[in-house]
LODOMAR-574850 format. One record per residue: x, y, z of N, C-alpha, C in turn; residue in one letter. Coordinates in steps of 0.05 Angstrom, whole numbers. Atoms other than C-alpha are relative to their C-alpha. Layout:
BEGIN
{{X; Y; Z}; {X; Y; Z}; {X; Y; Z}; "A"}
...
This chain:
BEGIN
{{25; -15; -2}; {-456; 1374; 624}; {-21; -11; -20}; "X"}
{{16; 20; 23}; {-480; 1330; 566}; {-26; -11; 12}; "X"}
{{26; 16; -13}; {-522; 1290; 614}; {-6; 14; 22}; "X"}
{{19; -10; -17}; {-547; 1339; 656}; {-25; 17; -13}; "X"}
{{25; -21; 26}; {-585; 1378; 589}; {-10; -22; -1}; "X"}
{{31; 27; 11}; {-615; 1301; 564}; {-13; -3; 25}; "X"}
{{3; 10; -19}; {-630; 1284; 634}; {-23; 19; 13}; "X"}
{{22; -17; -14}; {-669; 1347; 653}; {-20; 8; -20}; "X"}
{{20; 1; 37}; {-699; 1346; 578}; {-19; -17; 3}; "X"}
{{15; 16; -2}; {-725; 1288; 590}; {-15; 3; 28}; "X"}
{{17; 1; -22}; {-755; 1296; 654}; {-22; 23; -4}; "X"}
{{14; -15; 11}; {-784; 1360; 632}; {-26; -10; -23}; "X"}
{{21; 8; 23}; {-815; 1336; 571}; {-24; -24; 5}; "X"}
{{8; 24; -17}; {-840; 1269; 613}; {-22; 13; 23}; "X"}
{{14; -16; -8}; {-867; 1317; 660}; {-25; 20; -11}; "X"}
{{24; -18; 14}; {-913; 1363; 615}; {-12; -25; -8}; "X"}
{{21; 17; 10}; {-940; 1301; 582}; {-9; -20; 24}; "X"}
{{11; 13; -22}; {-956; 1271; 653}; {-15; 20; 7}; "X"}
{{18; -23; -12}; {-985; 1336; 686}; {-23; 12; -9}; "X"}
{{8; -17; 18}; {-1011; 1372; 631}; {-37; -16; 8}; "X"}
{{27; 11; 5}; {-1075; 1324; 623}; {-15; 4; 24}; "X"}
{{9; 4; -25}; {-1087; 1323; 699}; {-18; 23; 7}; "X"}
{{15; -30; 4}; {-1120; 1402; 682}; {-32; -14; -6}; "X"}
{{20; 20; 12}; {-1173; 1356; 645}; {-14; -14; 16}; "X"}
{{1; 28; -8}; {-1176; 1291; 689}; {-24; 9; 30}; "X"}
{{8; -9; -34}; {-1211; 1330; 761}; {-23; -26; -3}; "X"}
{{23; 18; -7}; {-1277; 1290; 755}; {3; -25; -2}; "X"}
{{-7; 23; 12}; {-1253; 1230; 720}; {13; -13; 31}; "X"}
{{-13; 15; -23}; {-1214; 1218; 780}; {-8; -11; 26}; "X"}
{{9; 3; -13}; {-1256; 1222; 833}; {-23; -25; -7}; "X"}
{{17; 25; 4}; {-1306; 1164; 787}; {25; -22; -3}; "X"}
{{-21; 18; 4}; {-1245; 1119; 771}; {17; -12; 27}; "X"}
{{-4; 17; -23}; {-1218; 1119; 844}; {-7; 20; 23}; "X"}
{{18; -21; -14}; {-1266; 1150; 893}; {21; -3; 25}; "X"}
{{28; -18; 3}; {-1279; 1182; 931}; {17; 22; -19}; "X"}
{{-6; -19; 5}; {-1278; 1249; 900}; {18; 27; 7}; "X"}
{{-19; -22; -8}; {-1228; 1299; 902}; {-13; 24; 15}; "X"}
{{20; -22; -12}; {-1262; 1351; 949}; {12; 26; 14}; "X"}
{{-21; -23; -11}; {-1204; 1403; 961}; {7; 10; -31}; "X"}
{{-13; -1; 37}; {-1203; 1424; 880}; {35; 23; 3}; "X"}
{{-24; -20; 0}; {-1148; 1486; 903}; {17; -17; 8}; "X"}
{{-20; 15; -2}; {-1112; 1428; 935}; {13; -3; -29}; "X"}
{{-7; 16; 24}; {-1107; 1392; 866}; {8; 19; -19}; "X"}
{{-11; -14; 14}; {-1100; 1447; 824}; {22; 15; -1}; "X"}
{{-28; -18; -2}; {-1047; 1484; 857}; {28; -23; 12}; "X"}
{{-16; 22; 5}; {-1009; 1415; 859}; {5; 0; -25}; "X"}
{{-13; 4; 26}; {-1014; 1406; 788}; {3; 29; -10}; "X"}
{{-13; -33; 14}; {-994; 1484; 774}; {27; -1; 15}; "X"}
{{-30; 6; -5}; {-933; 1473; 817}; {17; -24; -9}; "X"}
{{-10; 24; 9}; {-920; 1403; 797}; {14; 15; -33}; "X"}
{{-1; 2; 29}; {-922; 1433; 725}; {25; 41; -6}; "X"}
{{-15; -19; -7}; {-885; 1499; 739}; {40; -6; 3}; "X"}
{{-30; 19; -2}; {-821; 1445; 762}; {9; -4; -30}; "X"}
{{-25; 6; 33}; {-817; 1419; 686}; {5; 31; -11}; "X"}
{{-16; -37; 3}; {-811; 1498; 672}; {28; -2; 6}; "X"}
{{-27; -8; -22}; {-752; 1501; 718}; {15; -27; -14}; "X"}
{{-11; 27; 9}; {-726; 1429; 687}; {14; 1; -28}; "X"}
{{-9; -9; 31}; {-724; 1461; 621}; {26; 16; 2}; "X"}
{{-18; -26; -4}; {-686; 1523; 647}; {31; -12; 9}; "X"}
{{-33; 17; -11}; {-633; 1465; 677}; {10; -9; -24}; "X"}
{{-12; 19; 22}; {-626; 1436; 620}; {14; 24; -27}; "X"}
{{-22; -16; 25}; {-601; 1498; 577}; {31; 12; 6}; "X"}
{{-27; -12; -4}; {-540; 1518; 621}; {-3; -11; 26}; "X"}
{{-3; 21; -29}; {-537; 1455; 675}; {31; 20; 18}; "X"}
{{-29; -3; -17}; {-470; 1488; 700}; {-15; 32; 16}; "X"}
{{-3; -25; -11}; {-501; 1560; 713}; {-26; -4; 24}; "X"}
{{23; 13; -18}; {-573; 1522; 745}; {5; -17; 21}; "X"}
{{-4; 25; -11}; {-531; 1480; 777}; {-8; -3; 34}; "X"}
{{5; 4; -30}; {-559; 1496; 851}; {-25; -9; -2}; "X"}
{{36; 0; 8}; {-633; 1492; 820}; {1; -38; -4}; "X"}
{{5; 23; 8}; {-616; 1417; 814}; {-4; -14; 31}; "X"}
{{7; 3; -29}; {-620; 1409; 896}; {-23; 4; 4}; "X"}
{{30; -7; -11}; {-697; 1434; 900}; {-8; -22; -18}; "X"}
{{5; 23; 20}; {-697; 1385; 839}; {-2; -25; 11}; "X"}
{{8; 14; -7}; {-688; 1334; 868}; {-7; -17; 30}; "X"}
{{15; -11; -24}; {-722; 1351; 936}; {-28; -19; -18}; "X"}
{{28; 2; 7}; {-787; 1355; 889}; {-6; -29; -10}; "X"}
{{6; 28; 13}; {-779; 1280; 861}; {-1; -12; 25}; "X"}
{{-4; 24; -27}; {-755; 1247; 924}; {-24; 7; 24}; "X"}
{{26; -2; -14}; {-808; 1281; 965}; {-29; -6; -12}; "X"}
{{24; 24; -1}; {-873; 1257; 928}; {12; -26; -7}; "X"}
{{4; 17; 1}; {-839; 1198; 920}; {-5; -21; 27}; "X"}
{{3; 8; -23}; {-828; 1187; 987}; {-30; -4; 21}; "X"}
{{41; 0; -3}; {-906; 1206; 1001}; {-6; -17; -6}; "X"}
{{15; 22; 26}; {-931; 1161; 947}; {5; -22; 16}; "X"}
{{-1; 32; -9}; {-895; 1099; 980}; {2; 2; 32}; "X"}
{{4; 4; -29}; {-905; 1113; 1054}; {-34; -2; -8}; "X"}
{{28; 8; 8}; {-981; 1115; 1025}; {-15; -22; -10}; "X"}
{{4; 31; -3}; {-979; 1054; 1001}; {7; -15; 20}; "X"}
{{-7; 15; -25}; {-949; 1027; 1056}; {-16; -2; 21}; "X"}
{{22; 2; -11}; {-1009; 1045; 1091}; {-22; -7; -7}; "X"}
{{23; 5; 3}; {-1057; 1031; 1060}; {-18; 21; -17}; "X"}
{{15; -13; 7}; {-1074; 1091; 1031}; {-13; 11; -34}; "X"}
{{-8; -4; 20}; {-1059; 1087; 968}; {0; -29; -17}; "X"}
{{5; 24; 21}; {-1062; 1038; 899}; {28; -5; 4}; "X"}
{{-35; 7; 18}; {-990; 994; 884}; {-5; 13; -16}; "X"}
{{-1; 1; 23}; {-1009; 1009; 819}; {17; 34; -4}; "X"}
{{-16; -36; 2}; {-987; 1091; 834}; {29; -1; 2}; "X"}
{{-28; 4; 1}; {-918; 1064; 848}; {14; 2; -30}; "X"}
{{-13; 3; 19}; {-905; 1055; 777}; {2; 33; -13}; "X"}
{{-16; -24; 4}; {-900; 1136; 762}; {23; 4; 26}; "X"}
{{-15; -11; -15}; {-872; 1139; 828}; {34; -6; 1}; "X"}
{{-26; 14; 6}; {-815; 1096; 806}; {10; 22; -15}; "X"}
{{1; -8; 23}; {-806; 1139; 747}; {14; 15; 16}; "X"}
{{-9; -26; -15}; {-798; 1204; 794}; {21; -3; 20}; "X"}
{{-24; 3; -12}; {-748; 1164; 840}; {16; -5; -18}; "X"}
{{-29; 1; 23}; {-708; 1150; 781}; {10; 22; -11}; "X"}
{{-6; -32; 16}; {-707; 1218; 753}; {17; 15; 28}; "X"}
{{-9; -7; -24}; {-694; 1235; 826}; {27; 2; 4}; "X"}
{{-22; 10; -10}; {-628; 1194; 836}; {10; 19; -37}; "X"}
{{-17; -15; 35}; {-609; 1216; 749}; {10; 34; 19}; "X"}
{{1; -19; -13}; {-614; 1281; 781}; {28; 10; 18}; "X"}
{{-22; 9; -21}; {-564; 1270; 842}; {27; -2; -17}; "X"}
{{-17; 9; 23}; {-515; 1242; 786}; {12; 15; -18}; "X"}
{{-1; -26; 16}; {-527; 1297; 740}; {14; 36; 15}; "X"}
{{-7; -21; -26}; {-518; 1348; 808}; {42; 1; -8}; "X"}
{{-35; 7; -2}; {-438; 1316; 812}; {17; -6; -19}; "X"}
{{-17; -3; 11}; {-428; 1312; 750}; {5; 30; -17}; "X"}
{{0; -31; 21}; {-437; 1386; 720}; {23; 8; 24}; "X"}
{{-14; -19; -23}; {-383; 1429; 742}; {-9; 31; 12}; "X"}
{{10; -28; -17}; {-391; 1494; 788}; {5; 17; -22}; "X"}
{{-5; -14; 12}; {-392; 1556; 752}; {28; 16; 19}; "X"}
{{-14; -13; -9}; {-331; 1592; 760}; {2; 31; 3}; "X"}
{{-1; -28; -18}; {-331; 1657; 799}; {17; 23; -7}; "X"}
């Protein structure tokens, strides 16, 4: 269970200091890589769920064996924007350069998976 507390510690903690700023960033983003964001409830209620997950990341990480089902939406939520992210580049829609968190979130993804098989069930 060792490495299912560092493992969701760190994603947590990795998580607030990724999200957190993104409260800040709305305009910035739309001049840096236009166009402009023009759905703000989109974006905001992305990064309030996005940031709601390291919540839940924390909560795995203090008793991985009793959370241990909460680690399946877990890593749902990684592998699905990562999967976004790189079908969007693959189109075109999207920078390479976004790949490099998205890497990040498929790695935490698969840790995740790892972390899933190795905590044991709680016993009943």
């Amino acid at each position: 269970m060792r490495f299912a507390k560092i493992v969701f510690r760190i994603a947590g903690i990795w998580g607030v200091l990724i999200i957190t700023p993104l409260y800040f960033m709305f305009d910035l983003i739309g001049r840096k890589d236009p166009p402009p964001i023009t759905h703000p409830g989109f974006f905001y209620g992305f990064v309030g769920v996005a940031l709601a997950w390291q919540i839940a990341f924390f909560c795995i990480a203090t008793d991985p064996a009793r959370y241990r089902l909460l680690m399946i939406p877990s890593v749902l939520e990684k592998v699905g924007y990562g999967a976004a992210v790189v079908t969007l580049v693959l189109q075109g829609r999207m920078h390479a350069s976004d790949l490099v968190f998205t890497g990040t979130d498929l790695l935490l993804g698969f840790l995740f998976v790892i972390a899933y098989f190795k905590t044991p069930s709680r016993a009943v």
